[in-house]
C-alpha positions, 0 to 999 in steps of 0.5 A: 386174412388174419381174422380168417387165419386165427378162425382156421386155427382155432377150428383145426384146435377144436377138431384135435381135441375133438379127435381125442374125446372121439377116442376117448369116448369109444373106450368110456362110453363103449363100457359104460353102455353095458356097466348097468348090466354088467353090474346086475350079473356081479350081483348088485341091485337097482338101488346099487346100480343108481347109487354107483352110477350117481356117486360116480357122477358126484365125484366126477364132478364135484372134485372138477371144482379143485381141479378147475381152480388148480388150472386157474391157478398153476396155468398147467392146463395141458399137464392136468388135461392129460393126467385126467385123460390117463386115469379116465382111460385106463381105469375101463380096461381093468374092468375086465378083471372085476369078480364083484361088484365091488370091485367094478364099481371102484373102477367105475368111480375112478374113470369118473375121477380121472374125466374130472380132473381133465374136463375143466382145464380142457374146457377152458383151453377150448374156450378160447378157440370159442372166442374165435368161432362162436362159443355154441359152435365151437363146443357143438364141434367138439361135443359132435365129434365126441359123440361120435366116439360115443356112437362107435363104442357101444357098436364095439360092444354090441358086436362083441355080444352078438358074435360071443354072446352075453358072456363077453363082457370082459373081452369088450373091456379089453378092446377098449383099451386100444382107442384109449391108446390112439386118445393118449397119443392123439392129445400128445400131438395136440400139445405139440402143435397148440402149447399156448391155447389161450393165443387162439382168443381174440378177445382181451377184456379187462373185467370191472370185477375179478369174481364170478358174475351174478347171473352164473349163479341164477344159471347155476341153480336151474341147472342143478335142477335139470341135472337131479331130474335127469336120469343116468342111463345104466339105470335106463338099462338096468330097466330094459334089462330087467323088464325084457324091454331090450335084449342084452344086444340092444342096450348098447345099440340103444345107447349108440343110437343116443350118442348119434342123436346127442352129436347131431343135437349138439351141432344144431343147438349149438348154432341155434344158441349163437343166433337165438341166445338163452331160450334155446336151452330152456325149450330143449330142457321141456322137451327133453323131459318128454323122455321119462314117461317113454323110457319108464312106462312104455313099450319096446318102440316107446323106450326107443323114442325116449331115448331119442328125447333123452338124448336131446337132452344130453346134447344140450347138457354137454354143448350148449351148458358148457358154452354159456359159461364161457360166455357167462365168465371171463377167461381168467376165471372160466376154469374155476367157473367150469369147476363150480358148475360142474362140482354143482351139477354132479352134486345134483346128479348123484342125489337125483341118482340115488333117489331114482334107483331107490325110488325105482325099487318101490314105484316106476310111477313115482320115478317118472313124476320125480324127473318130469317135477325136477325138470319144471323146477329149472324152468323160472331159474333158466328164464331169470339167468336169460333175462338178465344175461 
């Protein structure tokens, strides 16, 4: 009955939080579907475009490694996540007010920031509701129903463009504004009723070591792979927009297409990984790599389906890769692990990034064949870290 009692918990925490990443998600991911375009009408270039957008990444991440040991450290995980969530939501609205390119792409790199700061502290808190429902399921969970809001934002946006046409964009960021509201007050709530996350565990080992073990670091090298080989998808848009590929409508009805496939994926890899293990994330990682032939070299039909591969792909970067960590590290250091890894991971992002946009401006060819290079390069670290896992 108690076990059944702290799993009821648990799964009501999960969906919380859950709850604020689907708003939250609404209001980013809803900007972030037209940033590529809307960046080109402010004048900047492919080359640009890749560069902000793999910038972003980087120090999204990468300051993700003081926020998680700042978490570690201070125990202020609540404090962090929400001061995170602020600057991550706030930051869209005033895209609206952007001129220049410039300008946009600030405002672009600090709702980058404000997700660094809050992701490893809210990781760790969901963690430990990890413990309880199996860590695959409990990030799924979450990972579906963040995606979820990542399915309806690009709608919003996309119904703004049909109905007030392609110059709409600053009013698209403007409505934004409203579910980052509804995400604020939502996470409120959620502090109230679970002020102490780590209660939800049920598990207290006491490890022989205090470090990160040996296996996180062979994991941790062949994820930096998958992320340099794995485009950003304002660069994707960029292509469509450039190309005719895709009607300024389409995009962001490509990207909410992505989102919805990325919250199923994440739902079944994740109970696929709690049944099967390891070898789960390196047969998605082959099979998401299928999308950049699709997506750089086909037609209006192949595009679509490689951005179905892609988003596989993306499923298992936000659900499954977050989860072995927490299976990988113990609780007391999974905070500062969430930070190393993804300091790591955006690293790779935005070197990846920076060299497809510029490669994107000589060679598409070269573009697919640098991704699909990158993504066999992780295979042998996944299968090193699965082994001795």
């Amino acid at each position: 009955m108690r076990d059944a009692l702290n799993k009821k918990n648990a799964l009501r925490f999960v969906i919380l939080l859950g709850t604020v990443s689907l708003f939250a998600d609404i209001t980013y991911e809803g900007a972030r579907s037209i940033t590529g375009p809307f960046l080109a009408i402010l004048g900047a270039s492919a080359a640009i475009v890749g560069i902000v957008a793999g910038f972003g990444e980087l120090l999204g991440y990468a300051f993700r490694l003081v926020s998680g040991f700042f978490a570690d450290k201070t125990q202020k995980y609540w404090s962090i996540t929400f001061v995170g969530y602020a600057i991550n939501l706030l930051a869209v609205p005033f895209l609206a007010l952007a001129h220049h390119w410039s300008v946009a792409a600030v405002l672009i790199i600090t709702e980058r920031l404000g997700k660094a700061i809050r992701t490893p502290a809210r990781d760790a808190m969901l963690s430990h509701a990890g413990d309880q429902l199996g860590m695959g399921w409990g990030f799924g969970v979450h990972e579906a129903m963040d995606q979820a809001g990542a399915m309806c934002g690009p709608l919003i946006v996309a119904a703004m463009l049909f109905f007030k046409g392609n110059d709409s964009y600053r009013l698209g960021f403007l409505i934004l504004a409203i579910p980052a509201v509804m995400a604020i007050i939502t996470l409120l709530f959620a502090k109230k009723l679970y002020p102490r996350p780590h209660d939800l565990s049920t598990k207290r080992i006491e490890f022989k070591t205090v470090g990160i073990p040996k296996v996180f670091w062979l994991y941790f090298i062949g994820a930096l792979f998958v992320a340099a080989g794995f485009a950003d998808f304002p660069l994707m848009a960029y292509h469509f927009g450039k190309n005719n590929l895709l009607s300024p409508v389409w995009i962001p009805l490509a990207y909410s297409f992505a989102m919805g496939v990325d919250g199923v994926m994440a739902l079944a890899l994740g109970r696929l990984y709690d049944s099967y293990g390891f070898k789960v994330l390196i047969i998605t990682t082959l099979v998401a790599a299928l999308f950049a032939p699709l997506v750089f070299l086909g037609n209006f039909y192949w595009a679509l389906l490689g951005i179905f591969f892609w988003a596989i792909g993306k499923g298992a970067h936000e659900s499954l890769m977050r989860a072995i960590v927490g299976k990988m590290v113990g609780e007391n250091k999974r905070a500062s692990a969430y930070g190393i890894f993804n300091m790591g991971y955006g690293i790779a992002w935005f070197l990846g990034s920076a060299a497809m946009g510029i490669i994107y401006d000589n060679s598409i060819v070269w573009v697919v064949l640098f991704i699909i290079f990158l993504q066999l390069l992780s295979i042998p670290w996944l299968m090193a870290a699965g082994r001795k896992k």
